[in-house]
TORDOKOL-984556 format. One record per residue (C-alpha): residue number from 1; x, y, z. Coordinates in nm, 2 decimals. Layout:
N
- vose,u,v,w
- NUM,X,Y,Z
...
REM end
This chain:
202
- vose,u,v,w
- 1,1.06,2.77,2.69
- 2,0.79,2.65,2.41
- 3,0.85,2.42,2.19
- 4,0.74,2.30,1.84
- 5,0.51,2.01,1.82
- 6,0.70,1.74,1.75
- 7,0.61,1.48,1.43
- 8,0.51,1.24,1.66
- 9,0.30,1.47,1.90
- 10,0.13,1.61,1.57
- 11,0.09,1.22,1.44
- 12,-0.07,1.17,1.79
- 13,-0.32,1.46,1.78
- 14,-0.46,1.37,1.45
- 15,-0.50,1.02,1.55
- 16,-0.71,1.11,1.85
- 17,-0.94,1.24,1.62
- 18,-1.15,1.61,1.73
- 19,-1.08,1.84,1.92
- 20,-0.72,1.75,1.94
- 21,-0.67,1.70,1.57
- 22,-0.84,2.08,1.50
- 23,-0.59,2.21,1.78
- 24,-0.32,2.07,1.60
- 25,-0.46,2.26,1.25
- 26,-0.46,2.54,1.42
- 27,-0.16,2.61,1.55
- 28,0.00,2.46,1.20
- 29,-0.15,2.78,1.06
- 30,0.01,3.00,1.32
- 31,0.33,2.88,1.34
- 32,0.51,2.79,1.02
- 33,0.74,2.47,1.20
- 34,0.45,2.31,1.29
- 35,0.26,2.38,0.96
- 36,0.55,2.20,0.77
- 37,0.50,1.88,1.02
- 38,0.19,1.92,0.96
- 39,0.22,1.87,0.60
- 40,0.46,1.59,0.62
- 41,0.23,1.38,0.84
- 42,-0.06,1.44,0.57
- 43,0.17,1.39,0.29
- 44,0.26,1.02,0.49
- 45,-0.12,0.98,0.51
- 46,-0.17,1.06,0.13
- 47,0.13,0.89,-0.01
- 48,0.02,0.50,0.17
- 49,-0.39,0.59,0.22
- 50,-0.35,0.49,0.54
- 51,-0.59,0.66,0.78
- 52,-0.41,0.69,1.13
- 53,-0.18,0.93,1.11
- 54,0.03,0.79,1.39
- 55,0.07,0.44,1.16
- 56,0.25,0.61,0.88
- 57,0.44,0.82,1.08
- 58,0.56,0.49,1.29
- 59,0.61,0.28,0.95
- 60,0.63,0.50,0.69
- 61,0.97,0.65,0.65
- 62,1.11,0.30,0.69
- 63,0.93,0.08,0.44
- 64,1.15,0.17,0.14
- 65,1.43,0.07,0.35
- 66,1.27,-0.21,0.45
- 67,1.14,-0.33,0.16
- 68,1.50,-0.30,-0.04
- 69,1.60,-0.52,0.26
- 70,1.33,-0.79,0.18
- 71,1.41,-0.81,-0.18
- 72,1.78,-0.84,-0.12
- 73,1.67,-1.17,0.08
- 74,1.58,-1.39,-0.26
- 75,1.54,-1.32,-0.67
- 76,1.11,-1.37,-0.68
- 77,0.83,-1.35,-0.45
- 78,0.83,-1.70,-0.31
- 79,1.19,-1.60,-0.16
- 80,1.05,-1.27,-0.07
- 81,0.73,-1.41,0.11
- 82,0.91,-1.68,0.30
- 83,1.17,-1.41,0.45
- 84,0.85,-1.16,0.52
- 85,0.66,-1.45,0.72
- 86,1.00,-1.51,0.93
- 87,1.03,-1.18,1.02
- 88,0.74,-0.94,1.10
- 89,0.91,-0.60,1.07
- 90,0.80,-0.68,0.70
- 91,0.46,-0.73,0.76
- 92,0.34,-0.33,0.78
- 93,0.07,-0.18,0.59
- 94,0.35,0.05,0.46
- 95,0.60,-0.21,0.35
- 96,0.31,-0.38,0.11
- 97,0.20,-0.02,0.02
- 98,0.56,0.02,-0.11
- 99,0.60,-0.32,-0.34
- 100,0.25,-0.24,-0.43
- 101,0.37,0.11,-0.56
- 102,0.67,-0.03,-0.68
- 103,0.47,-0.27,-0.89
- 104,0.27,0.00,-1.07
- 105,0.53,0.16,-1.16
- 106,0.68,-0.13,-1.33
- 107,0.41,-0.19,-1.52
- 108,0.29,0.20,-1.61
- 109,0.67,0.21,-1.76
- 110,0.79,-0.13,-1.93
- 111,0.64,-0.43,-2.02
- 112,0.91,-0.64,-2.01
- 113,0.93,-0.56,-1.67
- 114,0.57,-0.70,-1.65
- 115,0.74,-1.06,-1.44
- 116,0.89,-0.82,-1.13
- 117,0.55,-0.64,-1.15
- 118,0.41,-0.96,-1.07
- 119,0.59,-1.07,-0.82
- 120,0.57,-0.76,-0.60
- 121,0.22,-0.69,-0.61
- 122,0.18,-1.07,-0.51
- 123,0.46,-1.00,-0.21
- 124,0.21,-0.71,-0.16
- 125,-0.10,-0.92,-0.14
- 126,0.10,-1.17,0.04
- 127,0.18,-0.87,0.32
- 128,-0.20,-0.85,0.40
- 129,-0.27,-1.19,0.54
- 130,-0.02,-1.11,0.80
- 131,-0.17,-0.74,0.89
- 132,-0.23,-0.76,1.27
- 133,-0.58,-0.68,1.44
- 134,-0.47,-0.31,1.46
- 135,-0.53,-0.24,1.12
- 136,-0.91,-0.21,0.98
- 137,-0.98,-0.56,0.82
- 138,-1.24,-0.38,0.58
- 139,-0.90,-0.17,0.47
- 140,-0.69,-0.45,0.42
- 141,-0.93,-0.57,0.19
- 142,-0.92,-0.26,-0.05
- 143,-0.56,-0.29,0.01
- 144,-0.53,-0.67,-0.13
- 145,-0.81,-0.60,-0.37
- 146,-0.52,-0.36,-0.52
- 147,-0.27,-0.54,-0.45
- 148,-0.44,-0.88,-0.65
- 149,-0.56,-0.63,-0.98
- 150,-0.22,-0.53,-0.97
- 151,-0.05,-0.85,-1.04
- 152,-0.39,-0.93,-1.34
- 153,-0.25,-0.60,-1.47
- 154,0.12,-0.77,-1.51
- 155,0.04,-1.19,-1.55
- 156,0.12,-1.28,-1.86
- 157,-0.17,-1.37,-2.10
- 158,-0.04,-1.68,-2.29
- 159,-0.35,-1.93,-2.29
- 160,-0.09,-2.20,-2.03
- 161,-0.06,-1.88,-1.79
- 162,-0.35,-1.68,-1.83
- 163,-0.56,-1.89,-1.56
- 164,-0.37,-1.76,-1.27
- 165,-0.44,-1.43,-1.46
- 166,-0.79,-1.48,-1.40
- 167,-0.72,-1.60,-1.07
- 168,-0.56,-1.29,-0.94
- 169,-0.87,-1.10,-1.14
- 170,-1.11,-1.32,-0.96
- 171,-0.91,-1.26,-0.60
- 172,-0.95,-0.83,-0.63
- 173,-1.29,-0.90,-0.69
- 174,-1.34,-1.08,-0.40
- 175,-1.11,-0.87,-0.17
- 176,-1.29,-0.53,-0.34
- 177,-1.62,-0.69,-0.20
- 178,-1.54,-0.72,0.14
- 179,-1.41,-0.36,0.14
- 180,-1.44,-0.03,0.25
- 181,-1.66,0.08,-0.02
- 182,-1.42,0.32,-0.13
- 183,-1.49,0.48,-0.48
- 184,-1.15,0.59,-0.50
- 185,-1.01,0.18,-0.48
- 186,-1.32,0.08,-0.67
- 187,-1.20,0.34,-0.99
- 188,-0.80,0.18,-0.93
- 189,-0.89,-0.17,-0.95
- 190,-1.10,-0.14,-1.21
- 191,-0.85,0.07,-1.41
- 192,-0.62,-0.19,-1.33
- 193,-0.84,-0.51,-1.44
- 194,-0.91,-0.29,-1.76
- 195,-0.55,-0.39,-1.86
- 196,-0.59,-0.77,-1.82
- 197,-0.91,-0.72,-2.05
- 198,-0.72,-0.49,-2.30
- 199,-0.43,-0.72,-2.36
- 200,-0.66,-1.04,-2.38
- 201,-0.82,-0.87,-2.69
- 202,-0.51,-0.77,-2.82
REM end
């Protein structure tokens, strides 16, 4: 009896790059199953810009979960990152992508929520030192780069606190340096250090 390609078989034939991964296209345009798995594995791959399919799939259904598990564990991000470096089922390129993502959107829709934004993109940032060897060091780099022009777009800009502003600022430089090259992350961290510079001038 045939069977549909699982997630995970799908997951595995991308990863191992051509001529498995244009088999698995293929038969995702002749059978409508596997097309849909097909387009949940990409959507994985999309949603965290993560380039092996068979990491998303692994971590990426659980990191909300996971990450709603690590906030319950303290109120900021010194709580947050002291539970994350106890226990590594927090310390996925997923889970960051996720407080990362959460971050943004804290900031793209209130101000006053500017404080959480911080901490979360710095729990994010935090996350990367702790990637393992598995993951491209060049792509944990764009990731902190992110993650650090993140938490410039939410620190606060009075004169005592707006050091660490520039800090952070300084940091996603740094981390966009040693980078992919990525034009994509090169056009978000800049968008993102354009707010620091906006609200200084404010």
């Amino acid at each position: 009896m045939r069977r549909h390609l699982e997630t995970a078989d799908i997951a595995k034939l991308l990863s191992d790059g051509s001529p498995f991964a244009e088999f698995c296209r293929h038969l995702a345009e002749t059978c409508p199953t596997c097309g849909e798995r097909l387009a949940e594995v990409e959507a994985l791959m999309s949603r965290f810009r993560h380039w092996d399919a068979e990491t998303v799939v692994r971590e990426g259904p659980a990191a909300a979960e996971l990450l709603e598990t690590l906030l319950a564990k303290g109120e900021d991000c010194a709580a947050w990152c002291s539970a994350m470096k106890e226990e590594g089922e927090y310390q996925t390129w997923c889970v960051a992508w996720s407080a990362l993502e959460r971050a943004q959107s804290l900031i793209a829709d209130d101000s006053a929520r500017s404080a959480q934004a911080w901490d979360l993109a710095l729990l994010a940032a935090a996350i990367t030192d702790h990637l393992g060897a598995s993951y491209h060091p060049n792509s944990v780099s764009d990731l902190k780069a992110l993650a650090h022009a993140t938490a410039a777009a939410a620190g606060p800009q009075a004169t005592a606190a707006a050091i660490e502003t520039l800090r952070q600022v300084a940091a996603a430089v740094a981390a966009l340096d040693q980078g992919t090259g990525d034009p994509t992350v090169a056009r978000d961290v800049m968008s993102l250090l354009s707010r620091v510079f906006r609200k200084a001038a404010e």
